[in-house]
N, C-alpha and C positions, 0 to 999 in steps of 0.2 A: 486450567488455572483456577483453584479457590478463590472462594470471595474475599478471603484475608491477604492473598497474593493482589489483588485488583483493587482491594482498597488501599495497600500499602503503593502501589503505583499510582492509583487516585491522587494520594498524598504528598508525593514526589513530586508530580507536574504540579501541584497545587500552590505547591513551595520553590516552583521556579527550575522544577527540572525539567530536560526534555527525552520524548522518546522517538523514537522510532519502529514501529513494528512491521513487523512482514508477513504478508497471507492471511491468514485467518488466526490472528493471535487475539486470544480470549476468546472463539468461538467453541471452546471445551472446556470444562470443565474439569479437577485433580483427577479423575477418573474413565477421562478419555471421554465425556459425553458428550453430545452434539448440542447447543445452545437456542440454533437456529440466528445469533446475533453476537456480537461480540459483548464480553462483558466490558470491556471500558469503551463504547460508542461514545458517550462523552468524554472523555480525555481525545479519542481519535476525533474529535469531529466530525463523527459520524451521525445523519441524521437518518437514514435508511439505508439498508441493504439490498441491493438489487441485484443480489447472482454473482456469478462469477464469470471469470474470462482464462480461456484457455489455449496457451498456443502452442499447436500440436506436432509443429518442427520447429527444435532448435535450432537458435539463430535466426528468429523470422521475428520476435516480438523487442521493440527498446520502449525504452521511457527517457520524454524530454526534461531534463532538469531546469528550471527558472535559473538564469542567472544571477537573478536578486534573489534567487530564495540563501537562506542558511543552509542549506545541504549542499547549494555547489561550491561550497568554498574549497578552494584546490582542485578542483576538477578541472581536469584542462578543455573535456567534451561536453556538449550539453546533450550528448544521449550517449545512457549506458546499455546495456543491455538486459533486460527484463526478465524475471523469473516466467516458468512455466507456467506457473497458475496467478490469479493475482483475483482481488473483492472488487466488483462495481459496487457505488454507492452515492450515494447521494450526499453533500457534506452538508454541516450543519451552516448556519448564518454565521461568518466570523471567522471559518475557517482557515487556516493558511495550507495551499496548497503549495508543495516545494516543486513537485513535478506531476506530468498526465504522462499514462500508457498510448503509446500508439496502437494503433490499428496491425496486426497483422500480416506482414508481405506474403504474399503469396507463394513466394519459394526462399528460400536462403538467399539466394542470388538476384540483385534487379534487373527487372527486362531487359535485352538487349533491342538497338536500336533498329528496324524492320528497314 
């Protein structure tokens, strides 16, 4: 992402749009280069980056939605099912979370009862 693409989105939320990003959006640069950060941490309310989380069987990882947030509007479940990779981070003060990542099942399938 150039910095004219990040300021023009800067700009956007600034003026009352919303976004939604997913994985490492803005952590490269128009030329495919690695950041080390995202370039819009501030729109994201991102205060740190702390790694990544990765889950290595499909179907083992969901994400719980807020039912007060604005992203579950219409959702009839409060967990969808979660990409394979996903940012740990730290948010900034103020920020609004719509949903958290679960933890990882251990198999596709839950334990049966012994």
């Amino acid at each position: 992402m150039s910095r004219e693409t990040a300021a023009n989105i800067r700009s956007f939320v600034e003026n009352g749009g919303r976004i939604l990003a997913t994985f490492d959006t803005g952590f490269y640069d128009e030329k495919g280069r690695y950041l080390g950060k995202s370039g819009l941490e501030d729109v994201l309310g991102i205060q740190k980056t702390d790694g990544t989380i990765e889950y290595g069987t499909p179907g083992t990882g969901f994400h719980r939605i807020r039912k007060d947030s604005w992203m579950a509007h219409g959702l009839s479940a409060d967990l969808i099912p979660s990409p394979s990779l996903a940012v740990r981070f730290t948010p900034s003060s103020g920020t609004q979370i719509p949903g958290v990542y679960l933890r990882p099942m251990e198999s596709r399938y839950v334990a049966l009862p012994t």
